[in-house]
C-alpha positions as CSV (number, residue, x, y, z in Angstrom):
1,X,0.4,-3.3,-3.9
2,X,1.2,-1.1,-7.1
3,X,4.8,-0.7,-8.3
4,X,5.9,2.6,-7.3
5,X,8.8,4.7,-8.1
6,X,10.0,7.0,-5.3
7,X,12.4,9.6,-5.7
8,X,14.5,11.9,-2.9
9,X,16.7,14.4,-1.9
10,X,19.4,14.4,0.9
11,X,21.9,16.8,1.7
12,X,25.4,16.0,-0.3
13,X,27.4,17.3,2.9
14,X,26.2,17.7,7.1
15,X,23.7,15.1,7.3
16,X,21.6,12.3,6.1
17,X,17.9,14.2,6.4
18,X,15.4,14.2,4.1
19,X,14.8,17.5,1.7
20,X,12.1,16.4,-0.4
21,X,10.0,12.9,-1.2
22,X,8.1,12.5,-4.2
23,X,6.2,9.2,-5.0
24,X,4.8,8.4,-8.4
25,X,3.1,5.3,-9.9
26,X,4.9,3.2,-12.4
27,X,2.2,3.9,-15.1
28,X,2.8,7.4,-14.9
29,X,6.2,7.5,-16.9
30,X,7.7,9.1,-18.7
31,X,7.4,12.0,-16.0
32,X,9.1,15.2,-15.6
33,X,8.8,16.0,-11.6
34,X,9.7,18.8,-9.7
35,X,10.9,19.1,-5.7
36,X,10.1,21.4,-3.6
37,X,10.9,23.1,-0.3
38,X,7.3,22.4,0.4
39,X,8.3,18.2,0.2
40,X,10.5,18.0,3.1
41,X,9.6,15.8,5.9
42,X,7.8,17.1,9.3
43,X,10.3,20.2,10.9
44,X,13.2,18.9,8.6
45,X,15.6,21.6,6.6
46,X,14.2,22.3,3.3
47,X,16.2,21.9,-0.1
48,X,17.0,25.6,-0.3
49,X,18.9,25.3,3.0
50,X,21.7,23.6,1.4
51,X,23.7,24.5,-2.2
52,X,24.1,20.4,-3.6
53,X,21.5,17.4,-3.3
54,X,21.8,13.7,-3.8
55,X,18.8,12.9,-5.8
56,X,17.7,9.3,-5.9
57,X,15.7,7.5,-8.2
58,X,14.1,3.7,-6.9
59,X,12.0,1.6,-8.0
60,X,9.9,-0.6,-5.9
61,X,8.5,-3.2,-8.0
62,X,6.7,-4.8,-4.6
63,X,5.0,-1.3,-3.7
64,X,7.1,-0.9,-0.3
65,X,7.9,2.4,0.2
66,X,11.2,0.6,2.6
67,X,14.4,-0.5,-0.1
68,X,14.5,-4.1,-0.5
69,X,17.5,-5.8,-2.2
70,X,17.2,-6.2,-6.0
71,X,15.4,-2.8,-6.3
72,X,16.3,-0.8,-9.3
73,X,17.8,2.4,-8.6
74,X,20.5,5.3,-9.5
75,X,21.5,8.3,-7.6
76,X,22.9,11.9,-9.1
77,X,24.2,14.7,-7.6
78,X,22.6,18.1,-8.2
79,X,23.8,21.6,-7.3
80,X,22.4,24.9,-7.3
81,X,24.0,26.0,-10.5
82,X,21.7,22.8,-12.4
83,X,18.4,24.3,-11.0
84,X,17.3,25.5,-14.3
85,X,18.4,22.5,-16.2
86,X,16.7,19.1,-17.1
87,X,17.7,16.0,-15.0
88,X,18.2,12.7,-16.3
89,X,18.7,9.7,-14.2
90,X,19.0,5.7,-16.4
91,X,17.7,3.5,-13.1
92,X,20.6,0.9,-14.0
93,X,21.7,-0.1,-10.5
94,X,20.5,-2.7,-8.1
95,X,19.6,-1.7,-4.5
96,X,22.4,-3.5,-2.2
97,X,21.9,-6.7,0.4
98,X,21.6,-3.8,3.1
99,X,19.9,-0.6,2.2
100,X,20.8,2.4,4.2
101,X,16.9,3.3,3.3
């Protein structure tokens, strides 16, 4: 499997659902990336239903799309007023014994 990077959006407050998914290779970075309502999982609420996101960034150096422990990650939050503004997120973090993935 090829190392992957996937990156996502959850609401910061009233629920743990999905907003948007966005997979890219390894190979492809540096990338600038954009999500979308038009990412959000099957019948799920859509990023523009809600005013602040967690975004997080993980890498999955085995090419699971699941979290396994060790993966590199890091998480931000973003809000509606940092729509029109460039979003950095350093993956300096390691994915916990028990992912909540």
């Amino acid at each position: 499997r090829q190392r992957q990077m996937c990156i996502r959006a959850r609401p910061m407050t009233g629920g743990n659902a999905m907003l948007a998914v966005r997979k890219h290779r390894l190979d492809e970075l540096p990338l600038d990336t954009v999500l979308s309502d038009g990412m959000n999982m099957a019948g799920g609420p859509q990023l523009s239903s809600v005013d602040a996101w967690q975004v997080t960034v993980r890498v999955s150096p085995h090419g699971s799309p699941m979290a396994q422990k060790g993966d590199p990650f890091n998480t931000a939050t973003v809000t509606t007023e940092q729509l029109d503004k460039r979003l950095l997120i350093n993956i300096d973090q390691r994915w916990p014994e028990y992912p909540e993935d």
